[in-house]
PDB file of N, CA, C and O in Angstrom, chain B, residues numbered from 101:
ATOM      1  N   UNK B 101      21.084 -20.936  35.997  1.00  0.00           N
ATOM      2  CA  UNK B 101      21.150 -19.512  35.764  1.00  0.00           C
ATOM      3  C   UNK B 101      22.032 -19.203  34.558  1.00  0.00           C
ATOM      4  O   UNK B 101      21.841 -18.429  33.620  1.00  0.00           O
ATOM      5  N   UNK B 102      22.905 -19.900  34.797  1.00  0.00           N
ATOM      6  CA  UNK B 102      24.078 -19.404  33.034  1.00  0.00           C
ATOM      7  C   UNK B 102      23.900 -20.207  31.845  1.00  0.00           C
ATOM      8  O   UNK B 102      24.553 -20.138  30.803  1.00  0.00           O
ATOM      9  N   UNK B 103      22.613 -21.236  32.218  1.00  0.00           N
ATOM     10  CA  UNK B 103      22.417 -21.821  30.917  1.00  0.00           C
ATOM     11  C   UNK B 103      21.014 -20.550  30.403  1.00  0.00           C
ATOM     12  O   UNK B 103      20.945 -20.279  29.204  1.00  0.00           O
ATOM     13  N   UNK B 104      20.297 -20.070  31.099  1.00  0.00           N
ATOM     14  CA  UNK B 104      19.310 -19.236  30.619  1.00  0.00           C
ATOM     15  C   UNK B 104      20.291 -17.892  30.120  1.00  0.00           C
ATOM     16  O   UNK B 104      19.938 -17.395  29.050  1.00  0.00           O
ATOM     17  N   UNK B 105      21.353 -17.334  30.723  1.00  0.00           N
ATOM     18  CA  UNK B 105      22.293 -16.185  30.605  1.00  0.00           C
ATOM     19  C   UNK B 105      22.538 -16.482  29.230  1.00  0.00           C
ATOM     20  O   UNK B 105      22.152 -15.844  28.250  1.00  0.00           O
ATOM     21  N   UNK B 106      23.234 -17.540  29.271  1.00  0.00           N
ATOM     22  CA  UNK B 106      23.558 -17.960  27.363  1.00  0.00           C
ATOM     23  C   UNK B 106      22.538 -18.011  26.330  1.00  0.00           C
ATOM     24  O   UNK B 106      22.652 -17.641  25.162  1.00  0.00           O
ATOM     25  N   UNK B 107      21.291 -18.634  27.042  1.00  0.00           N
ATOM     26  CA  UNK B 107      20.393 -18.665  25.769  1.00  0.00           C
ATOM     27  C   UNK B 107      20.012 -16.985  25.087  1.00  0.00           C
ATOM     28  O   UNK B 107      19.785 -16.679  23.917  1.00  0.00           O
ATOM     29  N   UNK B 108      20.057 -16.045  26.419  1.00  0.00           N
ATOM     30  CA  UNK B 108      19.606 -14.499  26.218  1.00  0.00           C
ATOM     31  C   UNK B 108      20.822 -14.069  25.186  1.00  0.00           C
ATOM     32  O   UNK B 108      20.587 -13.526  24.107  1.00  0.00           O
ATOM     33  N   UNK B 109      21.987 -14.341  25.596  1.00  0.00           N
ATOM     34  CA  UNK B 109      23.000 -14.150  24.360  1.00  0.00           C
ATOM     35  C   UNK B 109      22.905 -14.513  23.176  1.00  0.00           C
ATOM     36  O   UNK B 109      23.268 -13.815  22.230  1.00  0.00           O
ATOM     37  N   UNK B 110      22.397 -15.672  23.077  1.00  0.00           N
ATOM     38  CA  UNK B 110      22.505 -16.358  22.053  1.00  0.00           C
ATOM     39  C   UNK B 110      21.210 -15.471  20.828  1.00  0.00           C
ATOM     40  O   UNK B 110      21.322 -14.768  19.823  1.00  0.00           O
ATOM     41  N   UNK B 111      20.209 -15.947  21.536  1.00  0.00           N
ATOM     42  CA  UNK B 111      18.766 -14.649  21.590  1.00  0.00           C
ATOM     43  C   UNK B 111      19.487 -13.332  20.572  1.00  0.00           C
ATOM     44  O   UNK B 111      19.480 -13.199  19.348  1.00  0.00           O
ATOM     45  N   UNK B 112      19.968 -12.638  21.449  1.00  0.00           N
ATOM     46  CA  UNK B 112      20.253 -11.318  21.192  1.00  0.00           C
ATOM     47  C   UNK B 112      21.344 -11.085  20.140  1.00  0.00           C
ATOM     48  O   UNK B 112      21.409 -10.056  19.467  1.00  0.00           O
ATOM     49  N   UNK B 113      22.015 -11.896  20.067  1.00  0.00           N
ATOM     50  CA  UNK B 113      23.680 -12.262  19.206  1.00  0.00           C
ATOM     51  C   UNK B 113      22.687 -12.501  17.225  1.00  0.00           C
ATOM     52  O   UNK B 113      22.892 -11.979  16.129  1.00  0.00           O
ATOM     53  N   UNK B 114      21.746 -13.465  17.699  1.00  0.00           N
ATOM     54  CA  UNK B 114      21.056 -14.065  16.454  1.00  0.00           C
ATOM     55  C   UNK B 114      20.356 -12.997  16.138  1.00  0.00           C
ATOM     56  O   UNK B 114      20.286 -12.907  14.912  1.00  0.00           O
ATOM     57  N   UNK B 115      19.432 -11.568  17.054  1.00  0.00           N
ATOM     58  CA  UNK B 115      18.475 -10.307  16.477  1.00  0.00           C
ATOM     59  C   UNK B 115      19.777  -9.510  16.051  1.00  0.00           C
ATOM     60  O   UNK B 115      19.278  -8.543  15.477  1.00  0.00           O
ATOM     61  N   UNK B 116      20.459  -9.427  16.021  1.00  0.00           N
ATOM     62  CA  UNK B 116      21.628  -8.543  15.578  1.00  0.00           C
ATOM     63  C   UNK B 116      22.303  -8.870  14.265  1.00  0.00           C
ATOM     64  O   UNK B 116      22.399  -7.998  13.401  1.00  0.00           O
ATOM     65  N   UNK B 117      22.840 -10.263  14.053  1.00  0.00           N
ATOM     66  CA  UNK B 117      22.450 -10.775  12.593  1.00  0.00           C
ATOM     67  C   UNK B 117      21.314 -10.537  11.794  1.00  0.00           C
ATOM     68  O   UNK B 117      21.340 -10.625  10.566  1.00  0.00           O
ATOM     69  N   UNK B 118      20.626 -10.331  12.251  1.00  0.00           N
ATOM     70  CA  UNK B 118      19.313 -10.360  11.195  1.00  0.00           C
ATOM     71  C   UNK B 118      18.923  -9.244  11.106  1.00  0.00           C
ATOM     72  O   UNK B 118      18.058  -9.231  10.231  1.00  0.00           O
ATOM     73  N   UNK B 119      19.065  -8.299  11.508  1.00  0.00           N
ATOM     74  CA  UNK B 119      19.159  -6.766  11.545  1.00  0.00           C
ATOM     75  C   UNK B 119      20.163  -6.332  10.570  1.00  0.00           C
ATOM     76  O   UNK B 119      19.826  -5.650   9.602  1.00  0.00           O
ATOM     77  N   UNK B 120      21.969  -6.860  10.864  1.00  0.00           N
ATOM     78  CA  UNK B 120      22.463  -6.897   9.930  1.00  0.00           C
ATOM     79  C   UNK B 120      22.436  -7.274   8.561  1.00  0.00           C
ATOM     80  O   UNK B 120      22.934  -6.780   7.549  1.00  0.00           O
ATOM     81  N   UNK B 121      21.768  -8.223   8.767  1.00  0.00           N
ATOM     82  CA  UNK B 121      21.518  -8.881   7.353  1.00  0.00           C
ATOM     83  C   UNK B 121      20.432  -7.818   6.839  1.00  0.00           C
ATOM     84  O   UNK B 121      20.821  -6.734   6.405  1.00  0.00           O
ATOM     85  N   UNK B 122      19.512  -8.032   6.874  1.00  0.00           N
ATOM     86  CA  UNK B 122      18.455  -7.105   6.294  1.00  0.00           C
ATOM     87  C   UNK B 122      18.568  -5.787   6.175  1.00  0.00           C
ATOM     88  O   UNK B 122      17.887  -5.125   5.391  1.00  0.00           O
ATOM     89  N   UNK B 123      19.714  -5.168   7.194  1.00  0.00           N
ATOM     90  CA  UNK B 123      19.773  -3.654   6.717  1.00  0.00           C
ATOM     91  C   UNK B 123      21.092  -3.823   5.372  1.00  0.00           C
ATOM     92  O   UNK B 123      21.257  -3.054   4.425  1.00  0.00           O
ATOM     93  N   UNK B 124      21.689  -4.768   5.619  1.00  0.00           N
ATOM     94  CA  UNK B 124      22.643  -4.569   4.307  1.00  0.00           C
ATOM     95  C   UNK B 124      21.776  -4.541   3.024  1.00  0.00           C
ATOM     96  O   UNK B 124      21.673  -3.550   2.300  1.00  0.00           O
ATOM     97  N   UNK B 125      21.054  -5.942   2.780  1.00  0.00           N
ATOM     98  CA  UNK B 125      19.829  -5.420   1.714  1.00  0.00           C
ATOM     99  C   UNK B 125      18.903  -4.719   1.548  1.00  0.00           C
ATOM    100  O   UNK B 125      18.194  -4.887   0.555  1.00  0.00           O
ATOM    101  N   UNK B 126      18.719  -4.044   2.174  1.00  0.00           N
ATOM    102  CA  UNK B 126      18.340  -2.640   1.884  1.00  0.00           C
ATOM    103  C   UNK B 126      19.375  -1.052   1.599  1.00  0.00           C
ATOM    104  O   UNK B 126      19.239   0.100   1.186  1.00  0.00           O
ATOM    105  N   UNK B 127      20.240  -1.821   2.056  1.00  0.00           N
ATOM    106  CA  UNK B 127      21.240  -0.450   1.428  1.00  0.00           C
ATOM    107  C   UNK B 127      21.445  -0.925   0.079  1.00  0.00           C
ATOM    108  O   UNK B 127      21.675  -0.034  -0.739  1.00  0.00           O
ATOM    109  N   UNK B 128      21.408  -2.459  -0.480  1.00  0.00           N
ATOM    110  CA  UNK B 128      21.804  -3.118  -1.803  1.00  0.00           C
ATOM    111  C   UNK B 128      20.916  -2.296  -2.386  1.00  0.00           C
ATOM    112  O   UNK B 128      21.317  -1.326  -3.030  1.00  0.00           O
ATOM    113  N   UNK B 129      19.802  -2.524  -2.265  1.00  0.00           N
ATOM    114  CA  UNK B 129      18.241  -2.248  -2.582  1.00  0.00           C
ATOM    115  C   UNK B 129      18.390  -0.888  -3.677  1.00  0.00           C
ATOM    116  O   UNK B 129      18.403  -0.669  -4.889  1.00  0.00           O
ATOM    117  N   UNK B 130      18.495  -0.127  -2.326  1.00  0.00           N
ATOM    118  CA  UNK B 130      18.466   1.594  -2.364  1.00  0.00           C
ATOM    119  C   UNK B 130      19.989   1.945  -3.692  1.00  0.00           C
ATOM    120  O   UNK B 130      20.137   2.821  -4.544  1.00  0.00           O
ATOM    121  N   UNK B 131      20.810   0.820  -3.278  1.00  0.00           N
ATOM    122  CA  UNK B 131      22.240   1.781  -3.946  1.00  0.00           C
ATOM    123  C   UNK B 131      21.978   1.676  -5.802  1.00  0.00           C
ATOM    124  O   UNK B 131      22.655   2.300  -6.619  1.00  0.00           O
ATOM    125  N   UNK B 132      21.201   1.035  -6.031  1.00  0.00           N
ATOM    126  CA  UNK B 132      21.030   0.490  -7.632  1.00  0.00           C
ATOM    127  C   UNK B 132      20.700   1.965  -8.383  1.00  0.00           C
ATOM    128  O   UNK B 132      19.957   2.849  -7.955  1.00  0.00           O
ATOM    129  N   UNK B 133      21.413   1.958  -9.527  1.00  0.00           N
ATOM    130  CA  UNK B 133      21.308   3.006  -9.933  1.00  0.00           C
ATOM    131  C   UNK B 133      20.072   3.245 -11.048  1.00  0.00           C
ATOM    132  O   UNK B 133      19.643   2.374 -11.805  1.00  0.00           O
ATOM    133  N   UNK B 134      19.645   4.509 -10.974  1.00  0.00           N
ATOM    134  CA  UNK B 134      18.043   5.371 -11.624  1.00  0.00           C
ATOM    135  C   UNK B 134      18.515   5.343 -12.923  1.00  0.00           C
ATOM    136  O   UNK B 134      19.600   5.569 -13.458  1.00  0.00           O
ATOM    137  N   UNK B 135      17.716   5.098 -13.189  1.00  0.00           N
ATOM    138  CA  UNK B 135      17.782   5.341 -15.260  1.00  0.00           C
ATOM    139  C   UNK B 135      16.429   4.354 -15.687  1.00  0.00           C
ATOM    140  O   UNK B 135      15.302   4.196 -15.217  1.00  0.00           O
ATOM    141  N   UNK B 136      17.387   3.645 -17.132  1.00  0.00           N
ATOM    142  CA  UNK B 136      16.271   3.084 -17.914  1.00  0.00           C
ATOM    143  C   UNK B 136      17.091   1.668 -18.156  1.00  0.00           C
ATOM    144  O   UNK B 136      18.271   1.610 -18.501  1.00  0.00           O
ATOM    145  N   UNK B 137      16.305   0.643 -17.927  1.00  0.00           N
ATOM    146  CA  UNK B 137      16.698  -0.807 -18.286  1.00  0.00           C
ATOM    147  C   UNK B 137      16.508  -0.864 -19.756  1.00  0.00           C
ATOM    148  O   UNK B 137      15.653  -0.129 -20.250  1.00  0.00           O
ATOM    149  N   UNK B 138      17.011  -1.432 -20.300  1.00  0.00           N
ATOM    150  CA  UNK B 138      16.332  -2.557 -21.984  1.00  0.00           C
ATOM    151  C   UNK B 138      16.975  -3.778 -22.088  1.00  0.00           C
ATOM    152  O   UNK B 138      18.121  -4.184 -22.282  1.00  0.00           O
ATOM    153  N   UNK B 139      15.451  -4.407 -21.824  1.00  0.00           N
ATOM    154  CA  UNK B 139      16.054  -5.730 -22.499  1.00  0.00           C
ATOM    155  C   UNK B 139      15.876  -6.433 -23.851  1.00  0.00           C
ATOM    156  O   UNK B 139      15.216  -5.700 -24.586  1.00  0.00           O
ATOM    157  N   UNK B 140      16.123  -7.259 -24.284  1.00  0.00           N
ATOM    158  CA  UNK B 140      15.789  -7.432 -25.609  1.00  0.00           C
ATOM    159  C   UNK B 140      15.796  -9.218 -25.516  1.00  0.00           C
ATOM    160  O   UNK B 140      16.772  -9.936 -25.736  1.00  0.00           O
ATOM    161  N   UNK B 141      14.920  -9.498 -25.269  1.00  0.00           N
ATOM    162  CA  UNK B 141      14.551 -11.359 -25.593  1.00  0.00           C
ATOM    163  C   UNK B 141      14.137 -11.266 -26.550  1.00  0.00           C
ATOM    164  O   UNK B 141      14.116 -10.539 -27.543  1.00  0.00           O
ATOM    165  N   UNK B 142      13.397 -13.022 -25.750  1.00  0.00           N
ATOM    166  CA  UNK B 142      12.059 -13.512 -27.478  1.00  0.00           C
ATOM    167  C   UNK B 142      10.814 -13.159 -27.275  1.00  0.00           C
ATOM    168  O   UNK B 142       9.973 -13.820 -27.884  1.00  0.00           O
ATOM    169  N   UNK B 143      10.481 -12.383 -26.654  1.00  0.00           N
ATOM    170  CA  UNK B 143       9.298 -11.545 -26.781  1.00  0.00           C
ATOM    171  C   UNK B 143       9.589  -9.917 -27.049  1.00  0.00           C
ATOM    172  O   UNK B 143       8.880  -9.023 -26.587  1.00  0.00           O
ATOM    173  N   UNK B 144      10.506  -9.755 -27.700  1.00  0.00           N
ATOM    174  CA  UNK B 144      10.648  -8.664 -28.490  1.00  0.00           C
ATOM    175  C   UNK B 144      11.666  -7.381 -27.442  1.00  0.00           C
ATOM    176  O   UNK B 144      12.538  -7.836 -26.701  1.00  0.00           O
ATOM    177  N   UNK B 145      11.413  -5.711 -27.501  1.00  0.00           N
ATOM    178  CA  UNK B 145      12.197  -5.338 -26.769  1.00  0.00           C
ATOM    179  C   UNK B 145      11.567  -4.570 -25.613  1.00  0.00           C
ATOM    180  O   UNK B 145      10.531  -3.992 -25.941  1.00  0.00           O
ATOM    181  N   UNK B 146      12.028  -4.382 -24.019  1.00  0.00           N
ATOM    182  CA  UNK B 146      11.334  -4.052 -23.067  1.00  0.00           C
ATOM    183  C   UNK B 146      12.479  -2.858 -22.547  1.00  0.00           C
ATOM    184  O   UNK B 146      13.685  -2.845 -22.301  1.00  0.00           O
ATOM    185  N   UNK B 147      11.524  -2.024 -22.537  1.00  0.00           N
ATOM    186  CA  UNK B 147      12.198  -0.917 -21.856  1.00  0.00           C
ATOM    187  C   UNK B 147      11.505  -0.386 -20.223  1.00  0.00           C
ATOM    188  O   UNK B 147      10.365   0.053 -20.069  1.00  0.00           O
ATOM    189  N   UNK B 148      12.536  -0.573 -19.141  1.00  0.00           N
ATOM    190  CA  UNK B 148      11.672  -0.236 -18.045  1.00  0.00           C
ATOM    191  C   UNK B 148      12.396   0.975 -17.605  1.00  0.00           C
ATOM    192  O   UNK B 148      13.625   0.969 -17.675  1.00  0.00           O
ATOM    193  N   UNK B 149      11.684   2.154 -17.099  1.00  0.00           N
ATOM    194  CA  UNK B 149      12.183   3.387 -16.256  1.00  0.00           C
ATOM    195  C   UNK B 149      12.320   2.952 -14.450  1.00  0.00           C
ATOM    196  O   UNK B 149      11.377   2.492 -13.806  1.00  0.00           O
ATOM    197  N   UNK B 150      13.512   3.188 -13.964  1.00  0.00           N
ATOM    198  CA  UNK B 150      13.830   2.647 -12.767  1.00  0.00           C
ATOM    199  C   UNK B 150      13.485   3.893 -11.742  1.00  0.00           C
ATOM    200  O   UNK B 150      13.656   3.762 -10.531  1.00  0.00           O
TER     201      UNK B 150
END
């Protein structure tokens, strides 16, 4: 019985990490700021609207 009790913890402990994890990158995601990129390589210069 408390080896199945632990595995449900364990279970539930690990969906909570990964919830965490993935909602932090999505706040990363979202926090990037709106404007205009430029880059400038060797294929000349790129301008992207964010």
């Amino acid at each position: 019985m408390s080896i199945s009790r632990n595995l449900l913890f364990l279970i539930i402990g690990a969906l909570v990490v990964t919830a965490g994890v993935l909602g932090y990158n999505l706040y990363q995601e979202k926090k990037q700021p709106d404007g205009v990129q430029i880059n400038v390589g060797p294929n000349g210069l790129k301008i992207q609207g964010k």
